[in-house]
C-alpha positions in Angstrom: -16.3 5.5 7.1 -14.9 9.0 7.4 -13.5 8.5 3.9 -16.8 7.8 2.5 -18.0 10.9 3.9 -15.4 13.0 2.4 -15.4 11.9 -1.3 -19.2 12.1 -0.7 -18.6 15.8 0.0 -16.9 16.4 -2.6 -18.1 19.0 -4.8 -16.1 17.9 -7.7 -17.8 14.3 -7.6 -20.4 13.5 -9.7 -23.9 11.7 -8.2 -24.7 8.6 -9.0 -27.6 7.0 -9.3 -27.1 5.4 -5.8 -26.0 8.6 -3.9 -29.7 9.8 -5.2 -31.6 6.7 -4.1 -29.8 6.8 -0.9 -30.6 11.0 -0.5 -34.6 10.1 -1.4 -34.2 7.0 1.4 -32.8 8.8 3.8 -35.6 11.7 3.6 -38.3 8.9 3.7 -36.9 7.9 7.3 -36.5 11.5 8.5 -40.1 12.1 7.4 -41.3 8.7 8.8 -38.9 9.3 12.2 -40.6 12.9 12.6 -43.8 11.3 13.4 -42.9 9.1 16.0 -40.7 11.1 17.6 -42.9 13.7 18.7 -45.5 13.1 21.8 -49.1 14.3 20.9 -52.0 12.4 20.5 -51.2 10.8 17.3 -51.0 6.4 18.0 -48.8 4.7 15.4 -50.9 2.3 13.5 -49.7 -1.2 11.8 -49.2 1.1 8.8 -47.5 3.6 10.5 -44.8 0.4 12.0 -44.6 -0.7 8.2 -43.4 2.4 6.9 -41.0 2.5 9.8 -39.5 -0.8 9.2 -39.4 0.0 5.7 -37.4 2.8 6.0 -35.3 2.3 8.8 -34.0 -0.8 6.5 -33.5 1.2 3.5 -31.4 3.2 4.7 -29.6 0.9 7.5 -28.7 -2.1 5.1 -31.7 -4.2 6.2 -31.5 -3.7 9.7 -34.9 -5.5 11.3 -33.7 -8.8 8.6 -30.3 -8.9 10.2 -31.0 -8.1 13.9 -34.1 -10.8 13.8 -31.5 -13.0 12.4 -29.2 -12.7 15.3 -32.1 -12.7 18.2 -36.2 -14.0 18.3 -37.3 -10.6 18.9 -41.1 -10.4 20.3 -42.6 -7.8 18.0 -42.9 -5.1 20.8 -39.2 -6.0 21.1 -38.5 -4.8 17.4 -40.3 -2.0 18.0 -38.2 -0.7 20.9 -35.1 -1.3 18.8 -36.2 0.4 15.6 -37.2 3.1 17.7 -33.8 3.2 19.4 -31.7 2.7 16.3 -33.6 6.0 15.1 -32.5 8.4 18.0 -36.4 8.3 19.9 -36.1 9.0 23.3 -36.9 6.8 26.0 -39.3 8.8 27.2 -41.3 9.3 24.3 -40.8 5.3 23.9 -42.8 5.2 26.9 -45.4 7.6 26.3 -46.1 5.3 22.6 -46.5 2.0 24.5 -48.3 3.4 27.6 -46.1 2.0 29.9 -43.5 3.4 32.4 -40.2 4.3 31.4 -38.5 2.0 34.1 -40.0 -0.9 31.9 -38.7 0.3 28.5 -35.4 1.0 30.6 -35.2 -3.0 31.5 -36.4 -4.2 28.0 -33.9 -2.4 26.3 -31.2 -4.2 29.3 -32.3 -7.5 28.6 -32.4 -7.1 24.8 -28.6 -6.2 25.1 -28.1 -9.5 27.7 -29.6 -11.2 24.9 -28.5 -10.0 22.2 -24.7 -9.7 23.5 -24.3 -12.7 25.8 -22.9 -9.9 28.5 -23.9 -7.8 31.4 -25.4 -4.7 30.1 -27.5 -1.6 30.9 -30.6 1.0 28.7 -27.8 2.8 27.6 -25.4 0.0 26.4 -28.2 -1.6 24.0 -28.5 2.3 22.3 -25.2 2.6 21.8 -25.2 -1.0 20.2 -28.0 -0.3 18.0 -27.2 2.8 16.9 -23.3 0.7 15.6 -25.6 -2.1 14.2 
């Protein structure tokens, strides 16, 4: 990976095609990301979770496909690990579910028991999503 990263910094390379298509994708999740990750009195709509999905599997190799593959995820469930894969705190999880944040604490536990097949904690399933 680190490899990649250099011969993708390398001034003397040309773009291709792909490198551009990956730039504009990777933009459209920042952009997309921005919105959710900021507490104010904006609600994510269905629209809103489409875009998310959309971009969040642009740019991750079509994450939600392959993680539903592995797990039945409850669509609240999917939400919490899109959310996660893209860096949103906890907290803010929360505050966009209306719930506490001891109960998006055990969600993301028992996604990783599941998920896994091991003992796990919050902070275990982030660090697993964010490799995924």
């Amino acid at each position: 990976m680190e490899e990649q990263e250099e011969e993708l910094l390398n001034p003397e390379r040309e773009l291709t095609m792909e490198d551009l298509r990956r730039f504009r994708a990777e933009c459209c999740l920042e952009y997309v990301v921005t919105q959710f990750r900021e507490k104010r009195s904006w609600r994510p709509g269905p629209k809103d979770w489409v875009r998310l999905y959309w971009a969040i599997d642009l740019v991750h190799a079509n994450f939600t496909k392959r993680l539903q593959e592995r797990v039945y995820l409850t669509d609240k469930e999917l939400k919490i690990a899109c959310l996660t894969k893209v860096k949103v705190q906890p907290t803010v999880i929360a505050w966009l579910f209306s719930c506490s944040l001891t109960d998006i604490s055990m969600t993301r536990k028992r996604l990783y028991e599941r998920i896994t097949g091991e003992r796990g904690s919050a902070p275990m399933f982030d660090l697993w999503m964010w490799k995924f």
